[in-house]
MARRO-8753 format. One record per residue (C-alpha): x, y, z; residue number from 1. Coordinates in nm, 3 decimals, decimal comma. Layout:
xx|yy|zz|num
X|Y|Z|NUM
...
This chain:
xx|yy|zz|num
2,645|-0,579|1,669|1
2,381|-0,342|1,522|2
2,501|-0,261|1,147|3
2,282|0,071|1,200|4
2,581|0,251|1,444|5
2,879|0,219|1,208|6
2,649|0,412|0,895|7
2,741|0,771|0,766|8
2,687|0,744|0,443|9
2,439|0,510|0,217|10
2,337|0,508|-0,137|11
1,969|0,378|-0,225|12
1,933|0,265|-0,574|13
1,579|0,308|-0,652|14
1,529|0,590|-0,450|15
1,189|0,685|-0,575|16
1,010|0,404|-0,462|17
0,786|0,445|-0,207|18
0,919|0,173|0,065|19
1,267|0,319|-0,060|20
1,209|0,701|0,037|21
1,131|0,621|0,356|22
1,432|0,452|0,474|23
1,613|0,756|0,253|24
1,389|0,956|0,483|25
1,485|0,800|0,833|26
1,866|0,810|0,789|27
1,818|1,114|0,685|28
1,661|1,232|0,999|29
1,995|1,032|1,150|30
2,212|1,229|1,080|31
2,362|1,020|0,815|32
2,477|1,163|0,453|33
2,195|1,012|0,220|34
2,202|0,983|-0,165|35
2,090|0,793|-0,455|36
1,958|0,678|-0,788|37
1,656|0,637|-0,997|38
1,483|0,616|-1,351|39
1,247|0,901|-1,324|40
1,194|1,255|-1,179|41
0,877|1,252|-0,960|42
0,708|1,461|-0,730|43
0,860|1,216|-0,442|44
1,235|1,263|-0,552|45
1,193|1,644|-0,566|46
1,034|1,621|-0,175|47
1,368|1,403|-0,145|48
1,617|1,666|-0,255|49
1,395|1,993|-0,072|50
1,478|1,775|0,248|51
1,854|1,778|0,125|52
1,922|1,426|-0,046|53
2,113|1,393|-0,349|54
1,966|1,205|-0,631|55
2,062|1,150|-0,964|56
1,843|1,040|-1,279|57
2,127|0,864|-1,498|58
2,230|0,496|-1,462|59
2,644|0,642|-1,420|60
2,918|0,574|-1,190|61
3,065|0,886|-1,185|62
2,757|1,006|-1,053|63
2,787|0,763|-0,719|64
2,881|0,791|-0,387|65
3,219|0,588|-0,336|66
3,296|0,665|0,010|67
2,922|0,487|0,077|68
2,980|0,226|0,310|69
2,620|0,068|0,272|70
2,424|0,014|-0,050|71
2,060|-0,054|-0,070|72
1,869|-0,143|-0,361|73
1,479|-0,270|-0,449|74
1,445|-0,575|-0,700|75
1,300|-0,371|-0,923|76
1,643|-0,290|-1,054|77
1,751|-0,493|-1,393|78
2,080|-0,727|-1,303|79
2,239|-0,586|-1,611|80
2,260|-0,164|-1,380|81
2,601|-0,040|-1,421|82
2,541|0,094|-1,089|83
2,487|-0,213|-0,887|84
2,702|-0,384|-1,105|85
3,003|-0,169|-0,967|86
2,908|-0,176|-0,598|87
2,904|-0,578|-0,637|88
3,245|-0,579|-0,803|89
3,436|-0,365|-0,613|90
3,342|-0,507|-0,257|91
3,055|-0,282|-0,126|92
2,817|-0,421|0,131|93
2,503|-0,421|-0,129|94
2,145|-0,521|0,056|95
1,803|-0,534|-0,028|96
1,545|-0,272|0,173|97
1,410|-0,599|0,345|98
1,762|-0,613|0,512|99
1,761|-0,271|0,615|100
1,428|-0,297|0,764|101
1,538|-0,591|0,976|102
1,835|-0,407|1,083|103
1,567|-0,168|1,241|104
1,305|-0,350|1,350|105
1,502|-0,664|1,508|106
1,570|-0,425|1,855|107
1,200|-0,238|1,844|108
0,877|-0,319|1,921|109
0,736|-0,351|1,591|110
0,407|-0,378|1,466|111
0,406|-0,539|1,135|112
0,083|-0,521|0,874|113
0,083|-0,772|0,591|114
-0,137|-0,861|0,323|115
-0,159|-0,898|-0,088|116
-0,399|-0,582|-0,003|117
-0,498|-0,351|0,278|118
-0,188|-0,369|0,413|119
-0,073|0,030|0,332|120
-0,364|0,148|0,458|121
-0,428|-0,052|0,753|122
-0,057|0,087|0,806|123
-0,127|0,422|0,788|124
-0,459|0,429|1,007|125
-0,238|0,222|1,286|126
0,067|0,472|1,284|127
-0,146|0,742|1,261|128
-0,393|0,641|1,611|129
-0,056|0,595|1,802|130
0,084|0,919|1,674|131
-0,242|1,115|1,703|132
-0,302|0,970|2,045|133
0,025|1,052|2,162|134
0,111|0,696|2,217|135
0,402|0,793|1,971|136
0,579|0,547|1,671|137
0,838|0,526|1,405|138
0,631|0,470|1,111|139
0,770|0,361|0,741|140
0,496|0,365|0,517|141
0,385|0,233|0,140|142
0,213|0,505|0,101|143
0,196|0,893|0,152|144
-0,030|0,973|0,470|145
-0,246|1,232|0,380|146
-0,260|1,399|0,721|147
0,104|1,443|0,707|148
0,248|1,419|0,371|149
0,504|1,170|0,420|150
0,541|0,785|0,418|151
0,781|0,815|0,731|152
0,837|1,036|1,070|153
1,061|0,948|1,398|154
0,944|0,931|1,743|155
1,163|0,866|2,057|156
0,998|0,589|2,148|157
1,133|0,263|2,028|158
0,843|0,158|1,864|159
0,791|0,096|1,506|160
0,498|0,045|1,242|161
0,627|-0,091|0,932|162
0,428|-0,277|0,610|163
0,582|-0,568|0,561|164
0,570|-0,678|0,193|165
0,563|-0,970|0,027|166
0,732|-0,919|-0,264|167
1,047|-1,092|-0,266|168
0,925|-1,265|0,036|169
1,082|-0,915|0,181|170
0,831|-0,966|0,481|171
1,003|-1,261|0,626|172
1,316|-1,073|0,761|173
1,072|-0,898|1,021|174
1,014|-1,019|1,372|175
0,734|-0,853|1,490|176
0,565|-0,825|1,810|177
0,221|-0,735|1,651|178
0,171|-0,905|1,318|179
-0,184|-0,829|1,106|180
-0,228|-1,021|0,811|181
-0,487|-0,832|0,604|182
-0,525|-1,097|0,292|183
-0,376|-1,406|0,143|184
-0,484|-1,383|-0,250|185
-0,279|-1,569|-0,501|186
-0,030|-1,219|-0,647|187
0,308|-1,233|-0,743|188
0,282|-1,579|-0,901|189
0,607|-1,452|-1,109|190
0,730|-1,466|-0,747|191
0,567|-1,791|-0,589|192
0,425|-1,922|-0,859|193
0,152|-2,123|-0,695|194
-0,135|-1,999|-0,457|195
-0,009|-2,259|-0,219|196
0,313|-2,113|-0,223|197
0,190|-1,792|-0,139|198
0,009|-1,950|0,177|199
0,293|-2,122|0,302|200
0,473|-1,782|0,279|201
0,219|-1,597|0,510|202
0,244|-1,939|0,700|203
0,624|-1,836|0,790|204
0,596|-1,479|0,840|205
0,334|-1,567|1,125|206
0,636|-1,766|1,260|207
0,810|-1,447|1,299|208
0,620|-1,323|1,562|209
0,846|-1,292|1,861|210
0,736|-1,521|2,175|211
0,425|-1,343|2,373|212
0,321|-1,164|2,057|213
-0,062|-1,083|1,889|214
-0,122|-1,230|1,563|215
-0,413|-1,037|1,445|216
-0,574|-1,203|1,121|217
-0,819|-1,111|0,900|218
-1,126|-1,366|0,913|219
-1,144|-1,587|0,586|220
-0,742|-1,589|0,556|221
-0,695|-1,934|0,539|222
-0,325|-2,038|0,611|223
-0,135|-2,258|0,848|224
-0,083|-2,080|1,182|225
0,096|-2,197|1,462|226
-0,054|-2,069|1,789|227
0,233|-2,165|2,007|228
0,347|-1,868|2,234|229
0,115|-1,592|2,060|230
-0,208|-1,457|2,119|231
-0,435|-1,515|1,768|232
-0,715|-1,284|1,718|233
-0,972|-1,233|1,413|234
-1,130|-0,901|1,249|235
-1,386|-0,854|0,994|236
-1,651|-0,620|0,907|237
-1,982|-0,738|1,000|238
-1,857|-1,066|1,104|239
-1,978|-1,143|1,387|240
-1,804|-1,463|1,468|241
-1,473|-1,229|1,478|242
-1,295|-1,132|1,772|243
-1,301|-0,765|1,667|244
-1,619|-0,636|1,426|245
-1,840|-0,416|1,346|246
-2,200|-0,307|1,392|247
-2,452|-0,076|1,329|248
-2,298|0,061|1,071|249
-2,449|0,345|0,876|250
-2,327|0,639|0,591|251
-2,394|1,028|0,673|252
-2,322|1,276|0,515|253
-2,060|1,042|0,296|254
-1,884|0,936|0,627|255
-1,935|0,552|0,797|256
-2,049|0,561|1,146|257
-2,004|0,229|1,293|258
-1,937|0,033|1,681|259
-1,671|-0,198|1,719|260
-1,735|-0,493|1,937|261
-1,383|-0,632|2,075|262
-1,327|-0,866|2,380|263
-1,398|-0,578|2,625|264
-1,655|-0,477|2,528|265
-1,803|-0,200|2,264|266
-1,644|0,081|2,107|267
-1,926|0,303|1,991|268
-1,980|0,585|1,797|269
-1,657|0,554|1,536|270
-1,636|0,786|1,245|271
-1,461|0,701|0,947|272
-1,453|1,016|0,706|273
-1,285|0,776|0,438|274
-1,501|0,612|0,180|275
-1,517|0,213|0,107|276
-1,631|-0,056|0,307|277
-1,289|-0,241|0,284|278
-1,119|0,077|0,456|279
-1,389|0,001|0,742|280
-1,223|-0,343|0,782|281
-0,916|-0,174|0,759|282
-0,992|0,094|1,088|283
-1,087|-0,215|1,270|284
-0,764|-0,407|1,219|285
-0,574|-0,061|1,331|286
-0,832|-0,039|1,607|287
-0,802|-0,412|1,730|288
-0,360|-0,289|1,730|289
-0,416|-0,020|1,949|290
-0,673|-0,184|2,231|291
-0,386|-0,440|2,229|292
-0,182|-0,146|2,315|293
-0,352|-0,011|2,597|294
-0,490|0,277|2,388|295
-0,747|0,482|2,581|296
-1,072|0,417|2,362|297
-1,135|0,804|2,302|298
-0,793|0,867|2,219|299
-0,896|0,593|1,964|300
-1,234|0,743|1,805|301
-1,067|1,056|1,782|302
-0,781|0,945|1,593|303
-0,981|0,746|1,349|304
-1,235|1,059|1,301|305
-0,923|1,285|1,243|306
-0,711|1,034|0,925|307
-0,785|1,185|0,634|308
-0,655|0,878|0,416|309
-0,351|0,767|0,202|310
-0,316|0,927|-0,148|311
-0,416|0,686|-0,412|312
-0,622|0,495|-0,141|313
-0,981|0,613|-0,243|314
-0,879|0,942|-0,284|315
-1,146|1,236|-0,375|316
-0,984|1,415|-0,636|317
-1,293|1,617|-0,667|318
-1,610|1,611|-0,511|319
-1,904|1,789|-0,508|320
-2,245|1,826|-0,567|321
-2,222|1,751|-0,946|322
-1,852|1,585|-0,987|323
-1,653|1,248|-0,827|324
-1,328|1,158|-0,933|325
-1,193|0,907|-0,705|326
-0,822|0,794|-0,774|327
-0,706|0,435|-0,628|328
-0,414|0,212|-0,669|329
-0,635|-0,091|-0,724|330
-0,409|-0,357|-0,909|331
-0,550|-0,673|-0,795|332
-0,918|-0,854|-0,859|333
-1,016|-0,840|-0,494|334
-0,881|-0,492|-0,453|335
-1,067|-0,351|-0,770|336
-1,413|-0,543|-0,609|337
-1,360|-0,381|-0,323|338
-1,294|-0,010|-0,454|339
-1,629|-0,091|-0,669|340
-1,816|-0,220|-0,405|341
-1,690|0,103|-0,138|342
-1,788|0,323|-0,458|343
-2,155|0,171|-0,478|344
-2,192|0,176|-0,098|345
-2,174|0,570|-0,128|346
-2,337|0,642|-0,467|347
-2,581|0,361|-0,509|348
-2,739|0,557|-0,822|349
-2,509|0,667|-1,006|350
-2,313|0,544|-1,321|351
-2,005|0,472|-1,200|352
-1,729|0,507|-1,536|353
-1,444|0,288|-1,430|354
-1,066|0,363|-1,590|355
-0,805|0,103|-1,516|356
-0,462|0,046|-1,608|357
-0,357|-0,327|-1,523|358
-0,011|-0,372|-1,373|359
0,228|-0,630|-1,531|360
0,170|-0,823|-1,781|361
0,242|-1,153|-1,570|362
-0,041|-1,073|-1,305|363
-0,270|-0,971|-1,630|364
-0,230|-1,327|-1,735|365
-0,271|-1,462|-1,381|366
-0,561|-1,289|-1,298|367
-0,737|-1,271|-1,606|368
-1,069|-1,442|-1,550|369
-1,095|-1,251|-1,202|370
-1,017|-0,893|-1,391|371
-1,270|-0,950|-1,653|372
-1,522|-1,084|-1,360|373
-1,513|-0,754|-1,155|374
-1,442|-0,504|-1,454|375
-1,806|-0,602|-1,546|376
-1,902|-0,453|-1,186|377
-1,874|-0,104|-1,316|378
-2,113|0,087|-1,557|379
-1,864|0,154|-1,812|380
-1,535|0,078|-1,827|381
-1,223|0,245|-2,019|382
-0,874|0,049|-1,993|383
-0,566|0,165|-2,062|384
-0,281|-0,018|-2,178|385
-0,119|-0,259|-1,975|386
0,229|-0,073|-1,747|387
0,500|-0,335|-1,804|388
0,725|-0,215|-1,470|389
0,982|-0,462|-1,464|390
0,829|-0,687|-1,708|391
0,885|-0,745|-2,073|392
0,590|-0,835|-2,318|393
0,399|-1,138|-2,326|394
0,257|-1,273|-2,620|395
-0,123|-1,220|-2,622|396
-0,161|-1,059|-2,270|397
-0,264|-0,682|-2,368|398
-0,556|-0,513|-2,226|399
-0,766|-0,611|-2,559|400
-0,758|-0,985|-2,391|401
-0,971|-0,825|-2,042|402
-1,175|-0,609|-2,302|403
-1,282|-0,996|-2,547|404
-1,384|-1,157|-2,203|405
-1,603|-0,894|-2,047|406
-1,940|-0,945|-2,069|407
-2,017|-0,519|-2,024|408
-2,157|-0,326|-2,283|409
-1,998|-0,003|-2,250|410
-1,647|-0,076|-2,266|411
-1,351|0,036|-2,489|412
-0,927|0,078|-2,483|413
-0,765|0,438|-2,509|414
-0,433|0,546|-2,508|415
-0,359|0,817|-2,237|416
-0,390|1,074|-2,556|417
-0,739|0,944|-2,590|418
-0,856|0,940|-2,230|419
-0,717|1,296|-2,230|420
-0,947|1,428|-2,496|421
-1,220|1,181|-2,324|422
-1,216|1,390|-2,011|423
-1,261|1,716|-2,181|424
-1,580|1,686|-2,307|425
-1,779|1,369|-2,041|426
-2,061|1,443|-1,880|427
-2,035|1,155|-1,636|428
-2,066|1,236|-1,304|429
-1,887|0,939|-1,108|430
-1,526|0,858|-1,257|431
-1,328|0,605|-1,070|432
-0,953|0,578|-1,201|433
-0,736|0,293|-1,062|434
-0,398|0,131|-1,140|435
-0,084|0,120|-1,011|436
0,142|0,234|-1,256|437
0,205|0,564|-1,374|438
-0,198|0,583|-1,456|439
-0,127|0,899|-1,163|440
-0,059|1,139|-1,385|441
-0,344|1,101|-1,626|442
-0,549|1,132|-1,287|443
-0,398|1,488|-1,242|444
-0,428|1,589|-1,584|445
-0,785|1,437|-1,576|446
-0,868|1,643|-1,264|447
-0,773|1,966|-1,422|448
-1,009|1,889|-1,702|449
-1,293|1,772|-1,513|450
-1,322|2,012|-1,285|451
-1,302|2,315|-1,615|452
């Protein structure tokens, strides 16, 4: 029996977050009496509560919904919330969003995206070509679609695009029929705590793909796959060796124009009006998902020439003739090279001033020598101090320890107050802020003095 028919009321713990929201958003849209919990007030709660969800910003039970029969939280939540605490102890049914997810995906066709990065994107561009082509999904995002504003809408059709983390190992509740695997790179070693381990996790969500299903994998992600009863197909920008890739590519007027060469044929004449090379790889993993679905190729280019992006996903905060401020969620090595490497592509001349906040001090540690590697990419670099999250201190891992290995000249810590007063009076021209903590709101207050 579906667990979904019997809900009128749920409580989401966490209600902020962004994979959160959006199942807040869909029962919501159900018909079902939606409420909830978290830390901090945010421009996504108050969206939230103007669509008519209640939400509360203390950790108290006389704030909760008792007559909830289903309660969802994220791991980000301490053990020690007197919230979950009293859902637990008095008998609640208390699941994870990973169980919620499979609740809704198990009886859809669902198209899966997965990867340590690329994976919210590559989400977004694929719900957005079915929606924009009229093909028609139920998309819950990890990020907020900038053509729409929202990380989630409905559609009739039982068909549903969903990023499928692997935090937690959340991803392996899914059962997809189209599974992309975007990257494998060693993150959430707190979680896995080997790169192997990591592997064999992407290893087993592959496993999930329901019999007569597409795996489509990025080229260079080594892990075990087993073939049996799935279709396996590769993607890559200019690789040519890949089953779907690109050529001729070429920047006007800040925009790629590129062909994609698939196994029937070539798709010419694509326009990507999103910068970064890495978000062409990610348009031809979405593309490859919709030629698998029988997409009509100009409903395709259309689409793809229409997204205007994810926010935080090299986003222009301003831009023009004199001023870029480009805001990204970059929190990982690979992720930071390519933002860098996307920046350079576009504005080969200029000094590019690189801010970054690293996330956690536990993937700080990890990822040290790889940080301090790409950090030296940039022209000048300015990092803030590390956001902790969940995470308490570790002894020695600050942002100081990235600053003592970098080889760059031009490079210095500031608190937010500093980068503040920074901004005011910088004549850079090319300012690339990344991070994903709460580095989001410097970016706005930033913006407003950058563009004085």
């Amino acid at each position: 029996m579906n667990p979904l028919t019997n809900i009128k009321r749920i409580y989401f713990i966490g209600i902020g977050g962004i994979g959160m929201s959006a199942l807040a958003r869909y029962f919501n849209t159900q018909g079902v009496k939606v409420s909830g919990y978290d830390k901090t007030p945010t421009t996504l709660t108050a969206d939230l509560v103007q669509e008519g969800i209640l939400i509360h910003f203390e950790d108290d039970i006389q704030k909760i919904d008792k007559e909830a029969t289903v309660i969802v939280y994220t791991p980000a939540i301490p053990s020690d919330h007197t919230e979950l605490n009293y859902y637990r102890d008095n008998g609640y049914l208390v699941v994870k969003r990973s169980d919620v997810l499979n609740w809704i995906t198990e009886n859809a066709f669902t198209i899966a995206i997965a990867g340590t990065h690329g994976k919210t994107t590559t989400t977004s561009m694929t719900a957005h070509i079915l929606r924009h082509s009229g093909y028609g999904c139920n998309a819950f995002l990890g990020g907020i679609a900038s053509n729409y504003n929202t990380n989630f809408w409905s559609h009739e059709k039982n068909v549903v695009v969903v990023e499928a983390d692997e935090y937690d190992r959340s991803f392996l509740k899914l059962a997809p029929n189209v599974a992309v695997v975007t990257a494998v790179d060693p993150d959430h070693l707190d979680i896995y705590g080997t790169a192997e381990e990591v592997l064999k996790a992407f290893g087993q969500f592959t496993d999930k793909i329901k019999s007569g299903g597409v795996l489509i994998q990025k080229m260079g992600t080594e892990f075990n796959v087993n073939r049996t009863h799935k279709m396996v197909f590769t993607y890559g920008y200019n690789k040519d060796e890949a089953s779907y890739h690109t050529q001729n590519l070429k920047v006007v007027d800040g925009s790629y124009h590129f062909d994609i060469v698939h196994p029937g044929g070539i798709m010419q004449d694509v326009v990507l009006n999103m910068g970064g090379l890495h978000n062409v790889e990610n348009a031809t993993a979405a593309i490859a998902i919709a030629i698998n679905l029988g997409i009509e190729e100009q409903k395709i280019i259309e689409a793809v020439a229409a997204f205007k992006g994810v926010k935080r996903r090299f986003e222009y905060k301003v831009k023009t003739a004199n001023k870029v401020l480009i805001d990204d969620y970059a929190h990982h090595p690979e992720e930071l090279n390519a933002l860098i490497s996307g920046v350079r592509s576009l504005y080969p001349n200029e000094k590019m001033v690189l801010v970054f906040q690293p996330h956690l001090y536990s993937r700080t540690q990890d990822q040290a020598a790889g940080f301090m590697e790409v950090l030296d990419k940039a022209d000048e670099v300015i990092l803030l101090p590390i956001y902790p999250a969940r995470e308490l201190p570790i002894e020695g891992v600050t942002s100081e320890l990235l600053l003592s290995g970098m080889n760059l000249k031009q490079k210095q810590v500031m608190s937010k107050e500093a980068l503040m007063e920074w901004a005011k009076t910088t004549t850079d021209k090319l300012i690339v802020m990344a991070g994903a903590g709460d580095i989001d709101v410097c970016i706005n207050q930033v913006q407003d003095l950058y563009e004085k």
